[in-house]
C-alpha positions as CSV (number, residue, x, y, z in Angstrom):
1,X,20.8,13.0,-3.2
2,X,18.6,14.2,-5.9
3,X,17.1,18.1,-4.5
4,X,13.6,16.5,-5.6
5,X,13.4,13.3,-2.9
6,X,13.1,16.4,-0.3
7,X,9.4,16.9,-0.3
8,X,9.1,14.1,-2.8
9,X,5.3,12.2,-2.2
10,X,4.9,9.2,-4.6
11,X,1.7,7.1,-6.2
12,X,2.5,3.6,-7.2
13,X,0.8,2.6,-10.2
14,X,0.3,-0.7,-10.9
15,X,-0.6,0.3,-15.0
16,X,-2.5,-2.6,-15.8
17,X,-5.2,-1.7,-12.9
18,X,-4.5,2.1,-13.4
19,X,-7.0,3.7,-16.8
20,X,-7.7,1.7,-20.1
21,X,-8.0,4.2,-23.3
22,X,-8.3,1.8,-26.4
23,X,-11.1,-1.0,-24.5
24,X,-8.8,-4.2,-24.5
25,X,-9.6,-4.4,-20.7
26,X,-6.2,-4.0,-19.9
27,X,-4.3,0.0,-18.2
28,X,-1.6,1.7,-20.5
29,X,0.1,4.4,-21.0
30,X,-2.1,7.0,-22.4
31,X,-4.1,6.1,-19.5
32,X,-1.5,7.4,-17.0
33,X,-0.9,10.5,-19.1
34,X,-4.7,11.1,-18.6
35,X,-4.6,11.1,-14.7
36,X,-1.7,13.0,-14.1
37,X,-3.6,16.3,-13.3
38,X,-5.6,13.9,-10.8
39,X,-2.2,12.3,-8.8
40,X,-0.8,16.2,-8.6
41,X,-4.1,17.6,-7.3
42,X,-4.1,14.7,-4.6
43,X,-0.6,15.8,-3.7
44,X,1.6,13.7,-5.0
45,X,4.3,14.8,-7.1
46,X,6.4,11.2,-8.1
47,X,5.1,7.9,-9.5
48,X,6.6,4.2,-9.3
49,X,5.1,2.8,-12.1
50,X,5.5,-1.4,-11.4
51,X,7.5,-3.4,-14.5
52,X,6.0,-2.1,-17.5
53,X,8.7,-3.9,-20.2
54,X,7.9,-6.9,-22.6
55,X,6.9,-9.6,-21.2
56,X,4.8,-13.2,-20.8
57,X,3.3,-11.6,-17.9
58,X,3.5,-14.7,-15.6
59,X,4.3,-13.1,-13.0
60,X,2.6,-9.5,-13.4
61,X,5.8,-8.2,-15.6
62,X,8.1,-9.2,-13.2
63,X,9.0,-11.6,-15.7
64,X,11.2,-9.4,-18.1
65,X,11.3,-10.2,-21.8
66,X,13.0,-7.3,-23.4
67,X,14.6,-4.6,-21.3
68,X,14.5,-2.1,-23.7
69,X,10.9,-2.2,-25.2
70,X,7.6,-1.3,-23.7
71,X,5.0,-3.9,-23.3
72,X,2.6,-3.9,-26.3
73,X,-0.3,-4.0,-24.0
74,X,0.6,-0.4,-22.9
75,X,1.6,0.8,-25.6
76,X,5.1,2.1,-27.1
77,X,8.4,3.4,-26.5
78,X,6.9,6.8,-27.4
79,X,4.3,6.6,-25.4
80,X,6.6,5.8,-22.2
81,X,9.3,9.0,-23.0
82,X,5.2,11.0,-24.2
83,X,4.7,10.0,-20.1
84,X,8.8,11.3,-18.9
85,X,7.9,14.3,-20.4
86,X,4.0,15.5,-19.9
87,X,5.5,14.7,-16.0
88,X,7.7,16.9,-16.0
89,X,5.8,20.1,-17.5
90,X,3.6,19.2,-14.3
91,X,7.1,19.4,-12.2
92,X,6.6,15.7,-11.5
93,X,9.3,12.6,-11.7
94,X,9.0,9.0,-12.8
95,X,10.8,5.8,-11.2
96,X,10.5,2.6,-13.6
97,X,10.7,-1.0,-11.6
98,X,14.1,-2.1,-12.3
99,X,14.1,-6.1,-12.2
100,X,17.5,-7.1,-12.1
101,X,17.7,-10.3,-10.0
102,X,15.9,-12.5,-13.0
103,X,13.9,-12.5,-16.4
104,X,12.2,-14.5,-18.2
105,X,12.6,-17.4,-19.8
106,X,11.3,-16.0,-22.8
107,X,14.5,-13.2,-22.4
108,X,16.9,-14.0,-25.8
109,X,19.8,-13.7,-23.0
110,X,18.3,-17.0,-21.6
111,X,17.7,-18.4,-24.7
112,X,21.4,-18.6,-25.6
113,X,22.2,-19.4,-22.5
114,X,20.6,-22.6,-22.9
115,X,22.6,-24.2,-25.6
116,X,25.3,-26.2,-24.7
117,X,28.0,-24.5,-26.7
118,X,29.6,-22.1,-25.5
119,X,28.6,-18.4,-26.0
120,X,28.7,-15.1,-24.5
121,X,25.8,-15.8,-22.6
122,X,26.6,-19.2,-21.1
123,X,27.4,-17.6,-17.9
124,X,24.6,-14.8,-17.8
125,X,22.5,-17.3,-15.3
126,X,23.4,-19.3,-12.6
127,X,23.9,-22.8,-13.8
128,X,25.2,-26.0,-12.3
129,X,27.4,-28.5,-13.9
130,X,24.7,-31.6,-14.1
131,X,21.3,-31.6,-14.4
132,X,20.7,-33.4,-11.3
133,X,23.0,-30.6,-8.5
134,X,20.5,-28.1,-7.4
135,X,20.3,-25.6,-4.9
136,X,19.4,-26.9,-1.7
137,X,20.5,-24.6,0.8
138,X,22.3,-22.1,-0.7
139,X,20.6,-17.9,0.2
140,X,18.6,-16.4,-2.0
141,X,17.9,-19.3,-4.7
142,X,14.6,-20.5,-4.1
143,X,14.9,-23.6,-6.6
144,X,16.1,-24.8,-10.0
145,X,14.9,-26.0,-13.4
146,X,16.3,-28.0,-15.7
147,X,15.8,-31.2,-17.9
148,X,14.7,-28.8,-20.9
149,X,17.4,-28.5,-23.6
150,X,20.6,-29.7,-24.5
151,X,22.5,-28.0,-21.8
152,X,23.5,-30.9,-19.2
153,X,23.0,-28.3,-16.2
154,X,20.3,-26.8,-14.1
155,X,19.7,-23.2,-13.5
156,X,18.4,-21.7,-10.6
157,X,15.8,-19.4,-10.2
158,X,13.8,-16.4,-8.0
159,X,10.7,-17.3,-7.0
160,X,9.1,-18.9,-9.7
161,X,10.2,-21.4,-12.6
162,X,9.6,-19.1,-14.8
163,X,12.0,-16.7,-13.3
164,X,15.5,-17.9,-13.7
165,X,18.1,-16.2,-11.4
166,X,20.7,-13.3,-13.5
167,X,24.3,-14.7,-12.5
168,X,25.9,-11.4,-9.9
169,X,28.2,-14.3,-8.7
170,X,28.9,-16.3,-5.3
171,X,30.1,-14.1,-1.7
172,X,32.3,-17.1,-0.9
173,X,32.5,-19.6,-4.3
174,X,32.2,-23.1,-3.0
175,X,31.9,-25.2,-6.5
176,X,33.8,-24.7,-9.5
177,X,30.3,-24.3,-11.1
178,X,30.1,-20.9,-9.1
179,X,31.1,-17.4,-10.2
180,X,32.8,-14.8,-8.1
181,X,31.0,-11.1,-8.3
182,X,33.8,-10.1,-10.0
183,X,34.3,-12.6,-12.3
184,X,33.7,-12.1,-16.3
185,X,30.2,-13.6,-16.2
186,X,29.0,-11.9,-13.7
187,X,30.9,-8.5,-14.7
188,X,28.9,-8.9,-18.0
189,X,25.6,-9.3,-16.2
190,X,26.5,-6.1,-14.2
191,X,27.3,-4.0,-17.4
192,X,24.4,-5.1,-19.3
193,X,22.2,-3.6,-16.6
194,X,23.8,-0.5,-16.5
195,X,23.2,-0.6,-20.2
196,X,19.4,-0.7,-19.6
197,X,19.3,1.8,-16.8
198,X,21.3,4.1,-19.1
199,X,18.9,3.4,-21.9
200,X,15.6,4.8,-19.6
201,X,17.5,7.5,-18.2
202,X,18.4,8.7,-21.6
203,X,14.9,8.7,-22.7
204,X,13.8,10.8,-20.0
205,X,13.4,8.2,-16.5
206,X,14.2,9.7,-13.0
207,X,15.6,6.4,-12.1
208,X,14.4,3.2,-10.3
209,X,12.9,1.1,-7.5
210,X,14.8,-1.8,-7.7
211,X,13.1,-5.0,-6.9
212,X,14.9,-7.2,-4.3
213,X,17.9,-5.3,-4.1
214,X,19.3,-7.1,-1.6
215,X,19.5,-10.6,-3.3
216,X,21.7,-10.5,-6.3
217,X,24.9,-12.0,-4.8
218,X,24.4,-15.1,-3.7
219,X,25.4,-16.7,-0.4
220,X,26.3,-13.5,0.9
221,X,24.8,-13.7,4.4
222,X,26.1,-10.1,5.5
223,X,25.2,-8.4,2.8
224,X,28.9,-7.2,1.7
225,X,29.0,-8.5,-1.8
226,X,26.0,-7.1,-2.8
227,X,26.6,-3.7,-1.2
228,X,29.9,-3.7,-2.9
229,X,28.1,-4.4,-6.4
230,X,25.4,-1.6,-6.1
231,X,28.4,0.5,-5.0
232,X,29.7,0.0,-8.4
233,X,26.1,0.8,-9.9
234,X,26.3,4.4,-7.8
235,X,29.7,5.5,-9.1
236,X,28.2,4.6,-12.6
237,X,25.1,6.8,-12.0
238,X,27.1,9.9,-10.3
239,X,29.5,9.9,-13.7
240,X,26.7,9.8,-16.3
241,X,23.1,10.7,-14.4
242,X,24.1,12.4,-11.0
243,X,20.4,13.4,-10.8
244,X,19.2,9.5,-10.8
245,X,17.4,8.5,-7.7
246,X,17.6,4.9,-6.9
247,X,15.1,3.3,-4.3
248,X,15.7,-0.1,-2.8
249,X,13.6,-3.2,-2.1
250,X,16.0,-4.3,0.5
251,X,14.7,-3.4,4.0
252,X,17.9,-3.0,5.9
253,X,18.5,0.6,5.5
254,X,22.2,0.4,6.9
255,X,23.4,-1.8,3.7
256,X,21.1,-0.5,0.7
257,X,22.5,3.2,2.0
258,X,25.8,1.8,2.1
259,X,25.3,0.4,-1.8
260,X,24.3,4.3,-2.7
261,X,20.4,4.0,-2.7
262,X,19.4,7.2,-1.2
263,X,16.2,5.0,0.1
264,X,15.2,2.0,1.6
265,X,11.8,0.6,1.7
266,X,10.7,-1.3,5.1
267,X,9.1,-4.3,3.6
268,X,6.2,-6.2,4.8
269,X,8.3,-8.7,5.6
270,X,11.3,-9.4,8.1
271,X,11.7,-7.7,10.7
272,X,10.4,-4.1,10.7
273,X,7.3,-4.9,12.4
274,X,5.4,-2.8,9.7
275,X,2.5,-5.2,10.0
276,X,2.1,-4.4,13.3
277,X,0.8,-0.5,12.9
278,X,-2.1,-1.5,10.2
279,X,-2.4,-5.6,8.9
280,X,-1.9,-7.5,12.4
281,X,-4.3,-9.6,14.3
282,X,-4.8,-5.8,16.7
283,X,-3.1,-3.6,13.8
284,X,-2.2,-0.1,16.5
285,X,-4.5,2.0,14.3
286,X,-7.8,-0.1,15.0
287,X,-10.1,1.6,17.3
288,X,-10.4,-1.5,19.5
289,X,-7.2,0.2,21.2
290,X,-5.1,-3.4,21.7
291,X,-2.6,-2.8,19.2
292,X,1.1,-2.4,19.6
293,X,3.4,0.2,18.2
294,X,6.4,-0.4,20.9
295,X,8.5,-3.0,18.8
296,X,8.1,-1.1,15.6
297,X,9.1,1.9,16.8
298,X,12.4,0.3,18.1
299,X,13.2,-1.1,15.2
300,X,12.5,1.9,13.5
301,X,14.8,3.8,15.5
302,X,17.6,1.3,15.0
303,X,17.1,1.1,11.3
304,X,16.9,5.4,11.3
305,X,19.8,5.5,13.3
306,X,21.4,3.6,10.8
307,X,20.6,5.7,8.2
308,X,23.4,8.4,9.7
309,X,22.0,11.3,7.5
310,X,22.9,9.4,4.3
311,X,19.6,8.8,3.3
312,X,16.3,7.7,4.0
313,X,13.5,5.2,4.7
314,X,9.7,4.6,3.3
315,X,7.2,3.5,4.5
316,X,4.4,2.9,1.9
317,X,0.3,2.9,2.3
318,X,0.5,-0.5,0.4
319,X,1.7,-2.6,-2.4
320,X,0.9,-5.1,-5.0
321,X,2.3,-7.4,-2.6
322,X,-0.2,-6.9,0.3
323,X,-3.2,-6.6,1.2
324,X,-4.8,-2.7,1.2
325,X,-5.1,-1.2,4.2
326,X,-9.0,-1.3,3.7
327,X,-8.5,-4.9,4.6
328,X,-8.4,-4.5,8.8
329,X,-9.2,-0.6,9.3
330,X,-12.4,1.2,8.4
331,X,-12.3,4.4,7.0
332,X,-12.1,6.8,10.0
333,X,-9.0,4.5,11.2
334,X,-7.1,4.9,7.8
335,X,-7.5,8.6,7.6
336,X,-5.1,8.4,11.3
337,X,-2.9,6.0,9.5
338,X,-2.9,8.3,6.8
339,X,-1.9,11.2,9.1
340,X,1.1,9.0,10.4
341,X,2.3,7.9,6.8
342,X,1.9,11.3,5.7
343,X,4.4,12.8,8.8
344,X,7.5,10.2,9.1
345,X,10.4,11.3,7.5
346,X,10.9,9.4,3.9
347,X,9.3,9.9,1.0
348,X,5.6,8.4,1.5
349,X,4.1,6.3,-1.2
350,X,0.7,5.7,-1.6
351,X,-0.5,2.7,-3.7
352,X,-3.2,3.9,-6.3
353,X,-6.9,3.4,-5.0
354,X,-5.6,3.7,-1.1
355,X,-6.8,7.3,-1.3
356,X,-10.9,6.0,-1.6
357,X,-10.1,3.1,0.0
358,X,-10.4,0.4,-2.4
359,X,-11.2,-2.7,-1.0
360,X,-8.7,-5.9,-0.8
361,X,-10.8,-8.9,-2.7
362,X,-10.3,-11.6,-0.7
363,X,-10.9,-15.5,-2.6
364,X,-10.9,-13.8,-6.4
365,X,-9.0,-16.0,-8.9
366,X,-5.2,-15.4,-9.2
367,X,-4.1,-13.2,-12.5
368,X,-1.1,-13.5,-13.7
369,X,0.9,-14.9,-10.8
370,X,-1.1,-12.7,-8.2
371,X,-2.2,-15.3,-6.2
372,X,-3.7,-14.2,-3.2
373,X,-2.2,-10.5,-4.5
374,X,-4.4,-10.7,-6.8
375,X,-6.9,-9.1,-4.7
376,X,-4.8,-5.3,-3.9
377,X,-4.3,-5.6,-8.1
378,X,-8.0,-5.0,-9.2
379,X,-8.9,-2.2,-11.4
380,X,-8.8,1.3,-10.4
381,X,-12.5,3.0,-9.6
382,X,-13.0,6.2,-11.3
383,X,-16.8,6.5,-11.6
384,X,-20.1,5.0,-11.4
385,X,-20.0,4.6,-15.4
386,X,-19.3,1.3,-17.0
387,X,-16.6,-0.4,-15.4
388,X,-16.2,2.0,-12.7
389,X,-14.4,3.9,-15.7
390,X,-11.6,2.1,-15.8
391,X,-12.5,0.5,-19.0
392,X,-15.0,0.8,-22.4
393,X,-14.3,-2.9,-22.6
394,X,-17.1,-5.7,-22.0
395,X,-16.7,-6.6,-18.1
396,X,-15.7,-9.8,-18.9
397,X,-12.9,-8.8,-21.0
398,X,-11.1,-7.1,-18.0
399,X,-7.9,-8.9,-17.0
400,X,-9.0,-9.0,-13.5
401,X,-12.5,-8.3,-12.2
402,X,-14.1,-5.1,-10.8
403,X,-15.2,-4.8,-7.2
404,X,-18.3,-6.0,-7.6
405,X,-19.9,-4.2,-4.3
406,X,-22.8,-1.3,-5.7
407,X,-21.5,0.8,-2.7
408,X,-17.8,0.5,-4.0
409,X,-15.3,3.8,-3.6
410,X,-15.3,5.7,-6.8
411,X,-12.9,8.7,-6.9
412,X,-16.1,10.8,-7.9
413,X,-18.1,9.9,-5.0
414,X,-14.7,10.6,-2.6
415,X,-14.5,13.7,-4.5
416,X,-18.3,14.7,-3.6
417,X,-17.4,13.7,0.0
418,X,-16.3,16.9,2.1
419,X,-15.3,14.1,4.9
420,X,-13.7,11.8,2.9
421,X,-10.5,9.9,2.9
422,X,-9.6,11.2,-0.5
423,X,-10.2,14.9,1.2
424,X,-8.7,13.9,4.0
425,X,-5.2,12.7,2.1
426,X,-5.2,16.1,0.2
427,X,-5.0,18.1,3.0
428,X,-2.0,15.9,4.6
429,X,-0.5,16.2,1.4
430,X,-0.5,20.1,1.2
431,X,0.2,20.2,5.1
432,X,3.6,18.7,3.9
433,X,4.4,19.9,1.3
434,X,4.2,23.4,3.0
435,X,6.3,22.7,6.2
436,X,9.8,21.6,6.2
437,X,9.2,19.9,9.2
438,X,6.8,17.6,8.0
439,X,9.4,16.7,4.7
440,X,11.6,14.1,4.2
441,X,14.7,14.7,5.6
442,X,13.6,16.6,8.9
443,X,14.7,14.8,12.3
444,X,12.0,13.0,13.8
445,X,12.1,12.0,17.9
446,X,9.7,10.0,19.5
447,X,8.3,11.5,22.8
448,X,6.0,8.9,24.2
449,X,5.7,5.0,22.4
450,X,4.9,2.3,25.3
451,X,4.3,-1.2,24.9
452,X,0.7,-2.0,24.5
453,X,-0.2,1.8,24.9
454,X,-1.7,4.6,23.2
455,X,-0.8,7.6,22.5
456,X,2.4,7.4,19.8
457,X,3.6,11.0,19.8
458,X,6.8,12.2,17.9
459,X,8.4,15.4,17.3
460,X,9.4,16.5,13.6
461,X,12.1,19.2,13.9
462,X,12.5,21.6,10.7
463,X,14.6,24.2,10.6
464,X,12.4,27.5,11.7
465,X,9.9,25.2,12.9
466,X,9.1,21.9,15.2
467,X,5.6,20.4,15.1
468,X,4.7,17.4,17.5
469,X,2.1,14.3,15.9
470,X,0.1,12.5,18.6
471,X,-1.9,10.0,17.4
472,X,-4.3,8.1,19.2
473,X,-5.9,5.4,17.1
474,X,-7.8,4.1,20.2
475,X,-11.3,4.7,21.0
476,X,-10.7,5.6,24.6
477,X,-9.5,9.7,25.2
478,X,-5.9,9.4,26.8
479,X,-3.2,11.2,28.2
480,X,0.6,11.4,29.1
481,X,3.5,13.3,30.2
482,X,5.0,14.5,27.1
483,X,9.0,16.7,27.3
484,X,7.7,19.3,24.8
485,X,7.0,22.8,25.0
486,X,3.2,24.0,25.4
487,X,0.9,24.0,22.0
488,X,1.2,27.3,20.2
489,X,-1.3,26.4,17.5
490,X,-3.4,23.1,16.2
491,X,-1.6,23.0,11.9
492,X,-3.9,19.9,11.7
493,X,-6.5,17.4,13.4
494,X,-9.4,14.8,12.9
495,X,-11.9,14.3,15.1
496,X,-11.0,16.3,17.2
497,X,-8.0,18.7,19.1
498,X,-5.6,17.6,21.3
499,X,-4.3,20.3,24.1
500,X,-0.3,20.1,25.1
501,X,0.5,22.0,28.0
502,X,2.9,22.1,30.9
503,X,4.1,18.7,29.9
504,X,0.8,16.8,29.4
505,X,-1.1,16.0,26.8
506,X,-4.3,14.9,26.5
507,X,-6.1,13.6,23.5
508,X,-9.6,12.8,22.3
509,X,-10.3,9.1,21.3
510,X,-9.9,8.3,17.3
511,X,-8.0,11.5,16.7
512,X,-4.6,13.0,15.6
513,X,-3.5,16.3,15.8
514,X,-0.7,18.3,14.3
515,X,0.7,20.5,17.0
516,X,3.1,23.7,16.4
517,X,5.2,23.9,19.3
C-alpha cells in the first residue's frame, strides 16, 4: 500500500461545481489549482476529482468520450498534469475517476463496434446475436439498445442508454453470443484500460477511484471473476506504478481487497447500513436521540474483519450521488458526525461544500443526468460576491443554479465563524493528522454500541497511544459501563467533556469527546 493512504484525508471535487476562472458558468481546472491552498489548510491532503475526460456529458462525465483527453470545458491536457504537479509541491496526491464498466456512445470504440463487419472492435461491447435478445435477467446489465445501425444485434448497457456496457466477459457463458473473461474480446477490453491508466499515471496521476468496481464481469454472482480480473489490473500496477493507489466502488471490502484495491468504499447502498448514522428516517446523529447505530456497527465489524489487515474501508461525508448531510442534521449535529468520520479508520473523504454545510436542493431541475442528484451537484459558495464566487458568468449562464437562500454558507462567512463547522472540521483534521491513533490503519474496537441506544464509544489503538471516541448525538446526557482505563486527558470535545472513570462514563447531551486513555 502506497506510504501516503496512512494519514491520507481526501476532498471530492465534483470540477464543474468546484471554481470557474474564464466565466462560461461552468468549474475547470485552473479553478482547482486556485483552491488548493484552501483544501490543504482545511486539512485535507488528497483529492478525487469526479470523471473529468471528453465527453457528451449526459450523464455528468460518466459518459466517457475520449479516455485520453481532458474535457474542453475544463480545460487541457496541460492543465490536468499543471494540477498533478502544483499538488505535489503542496505534498498533496490526485485520484482521477476511472470509468471502466461503459462509455459513451459517442466513444470511436463504440462507433466501430456498430458496423456490421467485422473489426477489432466488434467485440469491445456486449452484444447479442439479434436485435430482438436482450438482457432480461442476466446481473449487472440494466437493459439494452439497439435497432440503430446495420449491426443485426443489441447491446447492453449500465444505467442509461447512453451508456453501453465495455465487454469484461460472462462468469459462467450461457449463449454463444457471450464472452468468457478471458477470451480475446474481452482480453482487449482489459488491456486497453490498462493502456489509459498507464497514460494518467505517466503524466503525473496518483491513481483511481474506480466507478462500480464490482460489476464488470457479468453474471458473476460471487464476485470471483471480477476479483480475478482486477487481480490482473494489480499485478500490472505493482510492475510499472507500485506507488498507484486504487480505490473501489464496490462495497464488499472482502472481494475489492481480494482484486488488490487497498480501499473499499461503503456505498450508500446495499447493505452497510450507512444510511442509518446520518440520511434515515431517525439518522443516529439527530438530536431527537431515536436513531440506531447497532446494525451498522455489525456490519461494519464484519466488513473490517474482512479486511484482515490488507487494506481498508471509507466512509465518505457525501457524494454526488446523495443527498448532503445538511439534508436531515443541523449544523451542531454534523459537527458530531464530523467527529465520527473524522476518527474511523479509512481514509475519510469529504465531498466539497460539506465543510459549510451546503445545502441539498431538493425539486431543482435535473442537469445532466443528475436527476434528483442534481441537488448535492450545485455550485460551490465561496463568497457573498456575484455568484457566491463561483463564477464572473451571468447567473443564468451557470450550468446549474446557485442556492438561492440570502443566508446561504459561504466559505468566508464559516471562515469568520470561530464556532463553525468549517472551524470545527479543521481542528478534526489536524487532531488526525497528529495522532497515529486517530489515522488510517490504527485498530479500532468498539466498547459500547446497543440497539436503539446512545452512547457509540470505540477505542482507536496507535502504537504509543490509545484514545477512546464517545459520541452521543442525543439530546439527553447519558451514561454506561465502558472496559477502558480511566481518562488521562480530554485531546478533543464539542459541547462539552465527557469524564471516564473506574469503568463508567458519562457524557453530556449533543457532545463528543476525544479521550486519551
Amino acid at each position: 500500500m502506497p506510504a501516503w493512504l496512512d494519514n491520507a484525508i481526501f476532498y471530492e471535487i465534483y470540477p464543474q461545481s468546484f471554481l470557474d476562472t474564464n466565466s462560461d458558468g461552468i468549474g475547470d481546472f485552473q479553478g482547482i489549482i486556485r483552491k488548493l491552498d484552501y483544501i490543504r489548510e482545511l486539512g485535507c491532503n488528497a483529492l478525487w476529482l469526479n470523471p473529468c475526460y471528453e465527453s457528451p456529458f449526459f450523464d455528468a462525465g460518466y459518459d466517457v468520450s475520449d479516455y485520453r483527453k481532458a474535457a474542453p470545458r475544463y480545460g487541457t491536457n496541460d492543465d490536468l498534469r499543471q494540477l498533478f504537479d502544483e499538488a505535489h509541491k503542496r505534498g498533496m496526491h490526485v485520484l482521477l475517476d476511472l470509468v471502466p464498466g461503459h462509455t459513451s456512445i459517442r466513444h470511436p470504440w463504440f462507433l466501430e463496434s456498430m458496423k456490421k463487419e467485422k473489426n477489432p472492435y466488434t467485440d469491445r461491447y456486449i452484444w447479442t446475436d439479434s436485435v430482438w435478445n436482450h438482457f432480461e435477467g442476466i446481473q449487472n446489465i440494466t437493459g439494452s439498445i439497439g435497432g440503430f445501425c446495420d449491426r443485426d444485434a443489441s447491446c447492453a448497457v449500465n444505467y442509461y442508454s447512453t451508456q453501453p456496457a465495455l465487454n469484461y466477459g460472462f462468469a459462467s457463458p450461457s449463449q454463444p453470443w457471450q464472452s468468457g473473461p478471458e477470451d480475446p474480446g474481452p482480453m482487449a477490453t482489459r488491456e486497453a484500460m490498462k493502456d489509459i491508466m498507464r497514460f494518467w499515471l505517466s503524466m503525473g496521476c496518483d491513481g483511481f477511484r474506480v466507478d462500480m468496481a464490482g460489476s464488470l464481469v457479468k453474471n458473476d454472482e460471487d464476485g470471483r471473476e471480477t476479483v480475478r480480473l482486477w487481480q490482473d489490473f494489480r499485478a500490472f500496477l505493482d510492475k510499472e506504478f507500485p506507488e498507484a493507489a486504487m480505490i473501489s466502488e464496490w462495497g464488499q471490502p472482502d472481494k475489492s481487497l481480494a482484486g488488490g484495491f487497498h480501499m473499499d468504499f461503503l456505498l450508500h447502498f446495499g447493505p452497510s447500513h450507512y444510511m442509518d448514522l446520518f440520511r434515515g428516517e431517525h439518522p443516529y446523529f439527530s438530536r431527537e436521540g431515536k436513531g440506531n447505530a447497532g446494525e451498522f456497527v455489525r456490519r461494519y465489524v464484519e466488513n473490517y474483519e474482512k479486511t484482515n489487515g490488507k487494506g481498508l474501508i471509507c466512509i465518505p461525508s457525501s457524494n454526488h450521488d446523495m443527498p448532503r448531510l445538511q439534508a436531515k442534521l443541523d449544523e451542531e449535529e454534523r459537527k458530531l458526525a464530523f467527529a465520527f468520520l473524522l476518527s474511523v479508520p479509512g481514509a475519510p473523504f469529504l465531498y466539497y461544500g460539506d465543510e459549510i454545510g451546503m445545502r441539498y436542493l431538493e425539486g431543482i431541475p435535473s442537469v445532466e443526468g443528475g436527476l434528483e442528484r442534481t441537488g448535492s451537484r450545485t455550485p460551490m459558495q465561496w463568497d457573498s460576491s456575484l455568484n457566491a464566487g463561483f463564477s464572473c458568468a451571468c447567473p443564468e449562464q451557470l450550468y446549474i443554479g446557485l442556492d438561492p437562500d440570502p443566508d446561504r454558507p459561504t466559505v468566508e462567512n464559516q471562515m469568520a465563524r470561530p464556532d463553525s463547522l468549517y472551524q470545527e472540521i479543521r481542528k478534526l483534521t489536524a487532531l488526525r493528522q497528529s495522532h497515529e491513533a486517530l489515522q488510517s490503519k490504527a485498530p479500532i474496537t468498539f466498547l459500547y454500541v446497543q440497539e436503539n441506544a446512545y452512547p457509540l464509544v470505540y477505542q482507536r489503538q496507535g502504537k504509543e497511544e490509545t484514545i477512546v471516541v464517545a459520541l452521543n448525538p442525543s439530546g439527553e446526557a447519558v451514561s454506561c459501563p465502558v472496559n477502558a482505563p480511566d481518562g488521562k486527558q480530554i485531546l478533543y470535545s464539542c459541547n462539552g467533556e465527557a469524564t471516564l472513570k473506574d469503568g463508567r462514563l458519562e457524557m453530556p447531551p449533543a457532545s463528543v469527546s476525544f479521550i486519551l486513555v
